[in-house]
RODO-723040 format. One record per residue (C-alpha): residue in three letters; y, z, x. Coordinates in steps of 0.25 Angstrom, whole numbers. Layout:
BEGIN
+--------+-------+-------+-------+
| residu |     v |     w |     u |
+--------+-------+-------+-------+
|    ALA |     Y |     Z |     X |
...
+--------+-------+-------+-------+
This chain:
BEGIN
+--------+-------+-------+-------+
| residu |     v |     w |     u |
+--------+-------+-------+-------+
|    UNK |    72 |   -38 |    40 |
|    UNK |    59 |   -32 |    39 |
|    UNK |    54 |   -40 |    29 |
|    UNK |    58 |   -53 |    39 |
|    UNK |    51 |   -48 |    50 |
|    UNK |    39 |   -47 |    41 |
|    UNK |    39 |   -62 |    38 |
|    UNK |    43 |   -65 |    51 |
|    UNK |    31 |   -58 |    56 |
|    UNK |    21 |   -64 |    45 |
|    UNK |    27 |   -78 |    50 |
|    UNK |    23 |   -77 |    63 |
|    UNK |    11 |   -70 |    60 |
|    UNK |     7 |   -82 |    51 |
|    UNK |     9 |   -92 |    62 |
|    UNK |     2 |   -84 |    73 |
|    UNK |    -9 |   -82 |    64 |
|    UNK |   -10 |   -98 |    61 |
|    UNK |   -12 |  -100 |    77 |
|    UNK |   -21 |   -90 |    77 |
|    UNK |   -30 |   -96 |    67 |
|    UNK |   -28 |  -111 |    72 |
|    UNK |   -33 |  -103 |    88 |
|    UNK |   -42 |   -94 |    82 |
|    UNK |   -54 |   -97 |    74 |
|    UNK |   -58 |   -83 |    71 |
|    UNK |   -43 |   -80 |    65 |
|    UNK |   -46 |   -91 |    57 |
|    UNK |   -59 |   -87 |    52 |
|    UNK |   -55 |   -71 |    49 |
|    UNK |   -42 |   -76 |    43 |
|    UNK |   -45 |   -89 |    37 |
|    UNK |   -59 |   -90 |    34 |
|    UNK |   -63 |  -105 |    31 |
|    UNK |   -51 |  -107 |    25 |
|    UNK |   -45 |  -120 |    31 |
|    UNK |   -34 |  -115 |    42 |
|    UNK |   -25 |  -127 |    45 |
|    UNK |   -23 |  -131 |    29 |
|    UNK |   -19 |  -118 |    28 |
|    UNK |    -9 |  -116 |    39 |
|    UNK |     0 |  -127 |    34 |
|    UNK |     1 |  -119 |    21 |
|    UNK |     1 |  -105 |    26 |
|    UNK |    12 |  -108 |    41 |
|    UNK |    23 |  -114 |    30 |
|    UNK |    21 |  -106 |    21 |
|    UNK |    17 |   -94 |    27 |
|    UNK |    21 |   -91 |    41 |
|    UNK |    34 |  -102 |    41 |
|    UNK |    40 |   -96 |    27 |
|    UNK |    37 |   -81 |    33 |
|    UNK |    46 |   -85 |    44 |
|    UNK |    56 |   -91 |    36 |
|    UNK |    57 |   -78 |    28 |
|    UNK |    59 |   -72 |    40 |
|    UNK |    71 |   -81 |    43 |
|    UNK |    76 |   -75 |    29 |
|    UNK |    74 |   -88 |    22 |
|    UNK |    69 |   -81 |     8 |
|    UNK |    65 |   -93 |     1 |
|    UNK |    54 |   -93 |    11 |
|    UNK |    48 |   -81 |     4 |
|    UNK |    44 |   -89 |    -9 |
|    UNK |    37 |   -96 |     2 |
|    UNK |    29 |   -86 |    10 |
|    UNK |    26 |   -76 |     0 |
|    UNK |    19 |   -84 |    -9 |
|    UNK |    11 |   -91 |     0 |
|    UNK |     6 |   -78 |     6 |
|    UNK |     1 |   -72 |    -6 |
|    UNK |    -6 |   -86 |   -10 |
|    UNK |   -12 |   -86 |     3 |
|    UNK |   -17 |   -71 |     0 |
|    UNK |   -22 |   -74 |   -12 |
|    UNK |   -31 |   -86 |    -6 |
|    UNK |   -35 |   -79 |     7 |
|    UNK |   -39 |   -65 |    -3 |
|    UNK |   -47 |   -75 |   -12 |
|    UNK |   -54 |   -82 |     0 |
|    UNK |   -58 |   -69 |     8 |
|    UNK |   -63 |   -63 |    -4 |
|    UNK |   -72 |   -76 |    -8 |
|    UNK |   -75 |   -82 |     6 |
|    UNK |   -74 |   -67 |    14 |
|    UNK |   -68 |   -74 |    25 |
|    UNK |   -53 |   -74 |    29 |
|    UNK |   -52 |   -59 |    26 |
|    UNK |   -42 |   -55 |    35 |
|    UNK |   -32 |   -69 |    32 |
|    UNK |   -32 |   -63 |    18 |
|    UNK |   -30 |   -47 |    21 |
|    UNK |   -19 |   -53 |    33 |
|    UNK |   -13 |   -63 |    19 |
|    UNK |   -14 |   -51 |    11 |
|    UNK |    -6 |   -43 |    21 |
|    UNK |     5 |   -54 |    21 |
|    UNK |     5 |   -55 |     5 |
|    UNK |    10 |   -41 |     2 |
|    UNK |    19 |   -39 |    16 |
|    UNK |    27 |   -53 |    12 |
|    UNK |    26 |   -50 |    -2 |
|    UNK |    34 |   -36 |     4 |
|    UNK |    44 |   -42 |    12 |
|    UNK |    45 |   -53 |     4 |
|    UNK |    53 |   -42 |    -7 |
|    UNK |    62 |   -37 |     2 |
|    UNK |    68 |   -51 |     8 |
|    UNK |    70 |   -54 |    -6 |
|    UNK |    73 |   -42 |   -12 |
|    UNK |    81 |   -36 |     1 |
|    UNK |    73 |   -25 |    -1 |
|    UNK |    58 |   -21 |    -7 |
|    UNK |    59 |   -19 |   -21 |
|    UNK |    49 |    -6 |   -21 |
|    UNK |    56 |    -2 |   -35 |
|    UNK |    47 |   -11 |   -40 |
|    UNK |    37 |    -1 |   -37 |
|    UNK |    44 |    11 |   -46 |
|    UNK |    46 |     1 |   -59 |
|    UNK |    40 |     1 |   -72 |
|    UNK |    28 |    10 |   -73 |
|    UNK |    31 |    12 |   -59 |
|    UNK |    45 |    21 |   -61 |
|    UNK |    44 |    32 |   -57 |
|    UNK |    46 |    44 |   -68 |
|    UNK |    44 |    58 |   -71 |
|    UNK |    36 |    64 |   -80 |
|    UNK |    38 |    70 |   -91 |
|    UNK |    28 |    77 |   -98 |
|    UNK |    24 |    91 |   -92 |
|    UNK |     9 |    94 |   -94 |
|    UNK |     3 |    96 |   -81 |
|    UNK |   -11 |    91 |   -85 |
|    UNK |    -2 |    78 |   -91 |
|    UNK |     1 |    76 |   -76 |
|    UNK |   -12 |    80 |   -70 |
|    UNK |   -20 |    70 |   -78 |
|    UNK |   -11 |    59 |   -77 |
|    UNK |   -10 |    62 |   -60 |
|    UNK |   -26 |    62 |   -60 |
|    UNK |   -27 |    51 |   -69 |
|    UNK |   -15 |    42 |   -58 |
|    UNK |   -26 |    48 |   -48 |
|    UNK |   -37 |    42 |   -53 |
|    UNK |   -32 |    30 |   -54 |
|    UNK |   -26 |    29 |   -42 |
|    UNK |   -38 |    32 |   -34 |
|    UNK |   -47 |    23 |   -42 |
|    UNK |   -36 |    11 |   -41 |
|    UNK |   -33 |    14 |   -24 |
|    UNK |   -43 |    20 |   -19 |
|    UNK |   -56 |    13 |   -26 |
|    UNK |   -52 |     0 |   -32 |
|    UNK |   -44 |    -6 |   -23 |
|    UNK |   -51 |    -2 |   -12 |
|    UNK |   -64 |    -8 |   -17 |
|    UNK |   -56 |   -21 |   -19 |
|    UNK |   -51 |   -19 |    -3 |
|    UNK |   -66 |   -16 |     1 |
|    UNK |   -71 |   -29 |    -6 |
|    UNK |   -60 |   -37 |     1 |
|    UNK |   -63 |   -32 |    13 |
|    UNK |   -77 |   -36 |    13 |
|    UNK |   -74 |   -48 |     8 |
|    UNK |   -64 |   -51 |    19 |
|    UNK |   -74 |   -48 |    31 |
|    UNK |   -63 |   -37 |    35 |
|    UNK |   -73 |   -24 |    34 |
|    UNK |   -74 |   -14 |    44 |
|    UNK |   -83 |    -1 |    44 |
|    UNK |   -78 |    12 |    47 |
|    UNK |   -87 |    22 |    55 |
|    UNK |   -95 |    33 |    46 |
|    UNK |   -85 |    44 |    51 |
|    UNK |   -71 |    35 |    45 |
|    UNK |   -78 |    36 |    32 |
|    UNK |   -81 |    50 |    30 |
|    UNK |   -66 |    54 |    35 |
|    UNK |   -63 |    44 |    25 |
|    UNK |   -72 |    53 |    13 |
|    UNK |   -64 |    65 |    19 |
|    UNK |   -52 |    59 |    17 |
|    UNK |   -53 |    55 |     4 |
|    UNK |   -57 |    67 |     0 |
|    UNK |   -43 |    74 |     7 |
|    UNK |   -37 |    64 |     0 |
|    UNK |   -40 |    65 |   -14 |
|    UNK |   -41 |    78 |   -15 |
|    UNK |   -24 |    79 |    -8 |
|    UNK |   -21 |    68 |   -20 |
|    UNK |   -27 |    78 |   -31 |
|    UNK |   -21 |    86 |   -25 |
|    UNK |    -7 |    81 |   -25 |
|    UNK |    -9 |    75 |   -39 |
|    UNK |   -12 |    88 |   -44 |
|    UNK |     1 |    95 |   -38 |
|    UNK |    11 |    84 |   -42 |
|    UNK |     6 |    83 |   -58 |
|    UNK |     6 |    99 |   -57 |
|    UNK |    19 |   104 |   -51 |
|    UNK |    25 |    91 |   -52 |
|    UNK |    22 |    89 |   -67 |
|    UNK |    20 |    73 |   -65 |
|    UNK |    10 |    62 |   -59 |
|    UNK |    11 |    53 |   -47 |
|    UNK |    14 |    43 |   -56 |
|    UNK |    27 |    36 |   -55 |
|    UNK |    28 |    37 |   -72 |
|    UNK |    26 |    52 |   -71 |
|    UNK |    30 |    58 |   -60 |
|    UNK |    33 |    72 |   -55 |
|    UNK |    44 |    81 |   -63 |
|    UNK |    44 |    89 |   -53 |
|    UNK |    44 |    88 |   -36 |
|    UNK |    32 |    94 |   -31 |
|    UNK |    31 |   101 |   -16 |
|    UNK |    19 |   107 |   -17 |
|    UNK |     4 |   105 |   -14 |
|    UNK |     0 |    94 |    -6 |
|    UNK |    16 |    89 |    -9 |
|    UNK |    22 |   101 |     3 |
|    UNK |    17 |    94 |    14 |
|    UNK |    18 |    79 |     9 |
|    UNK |    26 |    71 |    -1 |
|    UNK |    16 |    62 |    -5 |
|    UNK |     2 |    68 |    -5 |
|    UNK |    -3 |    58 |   -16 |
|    UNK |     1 |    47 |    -8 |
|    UNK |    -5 |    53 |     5 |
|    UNK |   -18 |    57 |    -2 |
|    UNK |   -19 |    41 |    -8 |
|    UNK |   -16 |    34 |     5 |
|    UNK |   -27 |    44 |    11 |
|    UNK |   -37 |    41 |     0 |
|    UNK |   -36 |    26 |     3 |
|    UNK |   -37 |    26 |    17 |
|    UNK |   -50 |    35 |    15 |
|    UNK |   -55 |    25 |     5 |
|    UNK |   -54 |    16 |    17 |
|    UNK |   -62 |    24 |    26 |
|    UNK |   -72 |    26 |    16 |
|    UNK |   -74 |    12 |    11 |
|    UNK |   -75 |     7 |    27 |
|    UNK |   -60 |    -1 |    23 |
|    UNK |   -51 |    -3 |    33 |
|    UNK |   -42 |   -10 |    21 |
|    UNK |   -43 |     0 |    12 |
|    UNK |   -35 |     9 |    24 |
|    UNK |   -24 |    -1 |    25 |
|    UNK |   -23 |    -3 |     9 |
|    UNK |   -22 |    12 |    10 |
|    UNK |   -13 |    12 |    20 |
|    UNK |    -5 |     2 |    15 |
|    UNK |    -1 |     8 |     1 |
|    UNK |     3 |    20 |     8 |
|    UNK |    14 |    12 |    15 |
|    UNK |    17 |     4 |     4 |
|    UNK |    19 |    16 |    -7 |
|    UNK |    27 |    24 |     7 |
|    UNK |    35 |    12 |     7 |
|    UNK |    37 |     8 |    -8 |
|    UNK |    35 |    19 |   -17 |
|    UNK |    36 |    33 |    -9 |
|    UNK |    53 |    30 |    -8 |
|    UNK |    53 |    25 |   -23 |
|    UNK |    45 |    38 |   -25 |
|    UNK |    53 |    46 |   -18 |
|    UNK |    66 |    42 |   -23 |
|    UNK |    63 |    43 |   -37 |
|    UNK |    57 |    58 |   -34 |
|    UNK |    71 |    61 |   -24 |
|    UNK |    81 |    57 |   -37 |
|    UNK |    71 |    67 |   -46 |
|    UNK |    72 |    78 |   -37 |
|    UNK |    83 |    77 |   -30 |
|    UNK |    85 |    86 |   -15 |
|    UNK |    71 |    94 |   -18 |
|    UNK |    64 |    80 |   -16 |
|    UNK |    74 |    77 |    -3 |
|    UNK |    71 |    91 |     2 |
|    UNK |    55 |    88 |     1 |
|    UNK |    56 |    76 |     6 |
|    UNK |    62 |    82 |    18 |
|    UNK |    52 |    93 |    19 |
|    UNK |    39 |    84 |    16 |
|    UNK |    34 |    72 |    23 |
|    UNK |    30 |    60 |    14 |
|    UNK |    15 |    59 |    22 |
|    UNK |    14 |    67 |    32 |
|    UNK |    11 |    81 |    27 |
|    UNK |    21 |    93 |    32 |
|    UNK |    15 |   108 |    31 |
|    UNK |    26 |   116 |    29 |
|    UNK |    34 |   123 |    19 |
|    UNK |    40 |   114 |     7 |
|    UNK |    49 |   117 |    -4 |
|    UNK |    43 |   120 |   -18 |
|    UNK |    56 |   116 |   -25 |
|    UNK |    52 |   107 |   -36 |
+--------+-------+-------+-------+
């Protein structure tokens, strides 16, 4: 139901938007540019707005209809912005709409999401085996590496160039910046922290191919269950406040919903069928994010 309510609000949403730019010149120009508006709308209101609708009204077929349409249009509004550095926010707003129908889409068709895509192949989660402690520690450090490398520089330098290529910049004032350095800071050392712990007491990595052999509740890990995460969301949004990125913020911000909402169940599934009622009982004890300062068993 969710799911049609979604395209039912992206329908509307895309003829409203049509009458606002056919009314408003400067809806035109911020969305579309000089891209030619009225060729454009008897594509995009079939094919976009009508089939959304349609979808909405459970006609499935219609989703063979609107979904590939609206990544096509993404792709040509992200390609034009970045060239002509006009209609940046018509291709962020298309961007938006790519991956939220792309969603929805997979649950009308497959009455459900499939997020157990995202635990398969090199992606299953397993435990590890071997033993040796500095084993763990290096292969923990070198995930680290690579993670802040991957999040927290390359794809954000990718996010700034766009956005000044969009024209959708803002500047943060001296003061945002600095509480962003001191963030960051908080923030690596907690996931050092926390990676250090787990390939320690826990004997594993983070890595979904080698993770814990054994449950850890200690460290940063009494008072949260998922310091690492915490510590990687807060590393991203201080990267925004650094870098003066107000799309850096909601990227940061966005994968932490995505990985509460996708992998944090698959996660702890897999870890309540390995350790059974001690799991349960931290689970009870400890908050997912927001941290709780009091006593927590050492069990495990």
């Amino acid at each position: 139901m969710l799911a049609r309510t979604y395209f039912a609000v992206q329908g509307v949403g895309g003829l409203l938007w049509w009458f606002a730019v056919f009314v408003s010149p400067t809806v035109t120009m911020l969305t579309l540019g000089d891209l030619p508006p009225l060729l454009l709308a008897w594509f995009d209101i079939p094919l976009f707005a009508l089939a959304s609708l349609l979808i909405a009204c459970n006609i499935r077929a219609a989703l063979w209809v609107a979904i590939p349409w609206t990544w096509l249009m993404t792709g040509l509004m992200l390609v034009y912005a970045l060239i002509s550095t006009n209609a940046g926010w018509g291709a962020l707003i298309m961007l938006a709409a790519s991956f939220a129908s792309g969603a929805a889409g997979l649950v009308l068709w497959f009455g459900r999401f499939p997020s157990q895509w995202f635990a398969s192949g090199p992606f299953r989660f397993r435990t590890a085996r071997s033993k040796r402690t500095r084993a763990h520690i290096r292969q923990t450090f070198a995930q680290l590496l690579c993670f802040w490398f991957v999040f927290l520089a390359l794809f954000p330098s990718l996010i700034i160039f766009a956005e000044h290529r969009f024209a959708v910049h803002v500047s943060f004032a001296d003061w945002v910046r600095l509480t962003g350095y001191v963030l960051l800071l908080l923030a690596s050392a907690l996931g050092v922290w926390s990676a250090t712990i787990m390939a320690k007491l826990g004997q594993g990595t983070p890595l979904p191919s080698a993770m814990p052999q054994y449950l850890v509740v200690r460290g940063p890990y009494r008072y949260v269950r998922n310091p690492m995460a915490v510590a990687g969301i807060v590393q991203g949004v201080s990267v925004g406040l650094i870098a003066n990125s107000w799309l850096i913020i909601l990227y940061s911000l966005s994968g932490s919903i995505i990985w509460n909402l996708i992998v944090r169940p698959l996660e702890e599934r897999d870890l309540e069928e390995k350790f059974g009622e001690s799991f349960t009982r931290y689970c009870a004890e400890v908050s997912c994010w927001l941290p709780k300062f009091r006593h927590t068993s050492k069990r495990g």
